[in-house]
N, C-alpha and C positions, 0 to 999 in steps of 0.2 A: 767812712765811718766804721769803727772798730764795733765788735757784737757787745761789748757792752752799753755803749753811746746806744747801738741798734735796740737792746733792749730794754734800755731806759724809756727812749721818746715810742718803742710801741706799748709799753706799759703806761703813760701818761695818757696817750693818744685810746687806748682801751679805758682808761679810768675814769676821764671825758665822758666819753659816751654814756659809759655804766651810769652815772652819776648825770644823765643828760636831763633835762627839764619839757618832759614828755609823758600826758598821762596815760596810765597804762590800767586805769580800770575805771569805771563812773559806778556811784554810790549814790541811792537816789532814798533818802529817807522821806518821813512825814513830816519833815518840816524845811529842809535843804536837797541840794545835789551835791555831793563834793565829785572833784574830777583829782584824782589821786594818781601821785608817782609810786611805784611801788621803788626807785633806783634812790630817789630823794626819804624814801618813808614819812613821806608827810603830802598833804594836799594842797596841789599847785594853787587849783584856786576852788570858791565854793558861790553858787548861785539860790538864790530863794526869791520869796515874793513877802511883802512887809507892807501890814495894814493897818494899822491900829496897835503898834506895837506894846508892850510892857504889859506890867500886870501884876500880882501879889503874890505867886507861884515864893516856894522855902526852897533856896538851891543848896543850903547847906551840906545836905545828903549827900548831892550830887560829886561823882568822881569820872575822872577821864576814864573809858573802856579805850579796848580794840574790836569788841564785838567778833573777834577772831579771824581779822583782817591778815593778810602775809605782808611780811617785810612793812609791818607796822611800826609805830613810837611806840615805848613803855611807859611805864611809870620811874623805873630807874630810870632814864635816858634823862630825865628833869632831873632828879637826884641829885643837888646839891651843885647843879649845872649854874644857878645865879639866876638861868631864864624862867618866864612864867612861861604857863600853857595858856596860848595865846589864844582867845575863840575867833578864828574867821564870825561864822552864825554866831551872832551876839545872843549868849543866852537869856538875855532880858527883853528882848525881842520877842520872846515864844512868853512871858513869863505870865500870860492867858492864856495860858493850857501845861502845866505839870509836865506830860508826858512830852508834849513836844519843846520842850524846854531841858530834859531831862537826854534828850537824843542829840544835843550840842555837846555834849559833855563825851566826846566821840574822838579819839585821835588822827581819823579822818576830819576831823574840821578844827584844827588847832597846830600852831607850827610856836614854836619858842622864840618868846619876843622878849626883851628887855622888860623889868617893872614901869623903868620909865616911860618906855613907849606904848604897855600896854594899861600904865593906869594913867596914862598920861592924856598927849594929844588922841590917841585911838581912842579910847574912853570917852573924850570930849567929841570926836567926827559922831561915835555910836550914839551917845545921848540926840546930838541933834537930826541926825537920822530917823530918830526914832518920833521926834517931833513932828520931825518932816509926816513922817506916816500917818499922822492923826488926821490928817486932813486930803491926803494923796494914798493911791495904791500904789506902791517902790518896787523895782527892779533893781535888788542889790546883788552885784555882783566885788568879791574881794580875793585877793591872793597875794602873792610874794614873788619876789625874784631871789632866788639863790646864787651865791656864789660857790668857794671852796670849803666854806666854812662847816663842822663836822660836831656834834659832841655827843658822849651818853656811849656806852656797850655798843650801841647796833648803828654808831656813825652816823643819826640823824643828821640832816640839814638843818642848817641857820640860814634863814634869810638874813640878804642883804637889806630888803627893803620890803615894806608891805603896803599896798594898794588896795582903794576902795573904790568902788562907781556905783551911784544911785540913780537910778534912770526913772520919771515919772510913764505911769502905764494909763495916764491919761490922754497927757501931752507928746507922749515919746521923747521928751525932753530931758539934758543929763542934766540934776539937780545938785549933784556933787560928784566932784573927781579929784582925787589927792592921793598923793606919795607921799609915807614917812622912810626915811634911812632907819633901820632897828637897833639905833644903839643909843644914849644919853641923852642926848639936846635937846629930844621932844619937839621938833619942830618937822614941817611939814612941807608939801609944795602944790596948788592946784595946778589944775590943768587943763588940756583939751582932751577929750577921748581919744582923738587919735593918737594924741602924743605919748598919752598913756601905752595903748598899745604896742607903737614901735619900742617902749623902751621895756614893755614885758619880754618879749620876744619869743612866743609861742601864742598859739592862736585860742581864744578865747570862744567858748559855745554857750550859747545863751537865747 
């Protein structure tokens, strides 16, 4: 192998890594935890607890921060990108308490989803989720799978795919488990938890 060939596959084999799906700091708000890559700039995945969800909370206000996170998403990063700022913690979720509702609005807990996908079937999982809560206390756990996919100034990720898991904290039982692919079709796929897991492919804490 010639030193160009040689420095080609160690620069691939370095860009890998860089860009590897490993979190590298926990963010633990009053209303969420996010588990954040700082290599991906965005949060692998995000955990909470969901009881009674929704509420009459004006989110109008409300705009994505960094809270002065490093190797964060911006607000150009979205810029004209096509994607929406997708919420992991569903802000209507909190939207019985302002302030905790106001703290999803966090670029730690948002990755760029398609409109379709995120006013879409995600929209419809979170509505009924949130039913689900009215009557159950939920262990929502949600995140993404990334691929190569890049956009925005500071090279954020796109997910390939975004997952949800709702686990009752009654039962211990999973009440829901679904994959969406994040791009057009709006369509979905349930699951088992495990299956879920092998196809995230990083370990989930919860």
């Amino acid at each position: 192998m010639n030193l160009k060939k040689l420095l080609i596959v160690l620069f691939l084999i370095v860009s890998v890594y860089a860009r590897a799906q490993r979190v590298d700091t926990i963010i633990i708000t009053n209303a969420y935890t996010s588990y954040y890559s700082y290599s991906l700039h965005e949060p692998l995945y995000v955990v909470y607890k969901l009881y009674k969800g929704g509420g009459d909370c004006d989110r109008k206000a409300f705009h994505f921060k960094t809270n002065g996170l490093p190797y964060s998403a911006k607000p150009i990063d979205y810029k004209g990108s096509g994607f929406d700022e997708g919420h992991l913690a569903d802000a209507k979720d909190f939207a019985y308490d302002c302030e905790k509702e106001e703290v999803t609005f966090r670029f730690f807990n948002c990755v760029p989803q398609t409109p379709r996908l995120n006013r879409g079937i995600w929209k419809h999982f979170e509505t009924e989720i949130r039913k689900e809560s009215e009557t159950d206390s939920l262990l929502i756990i949600c995140g993404s799978i990334f691929g190569n996919k890049t956009m925005g100034p500071d090279a954020i990720a796109i997910p390939d795919w975004c997952w949800k898991i709702a686990i009752s904290l009654t039962t211990k039982h999973v009440v829901n488990c679904f994959i969406c692919p994040n791009d057009n079709s709006d369509s979905f796929e349930q699951l088992k938890l495990p299956d879920l897991k092998r196809r995230i492919g990083y370990n989930l804490t919860y």
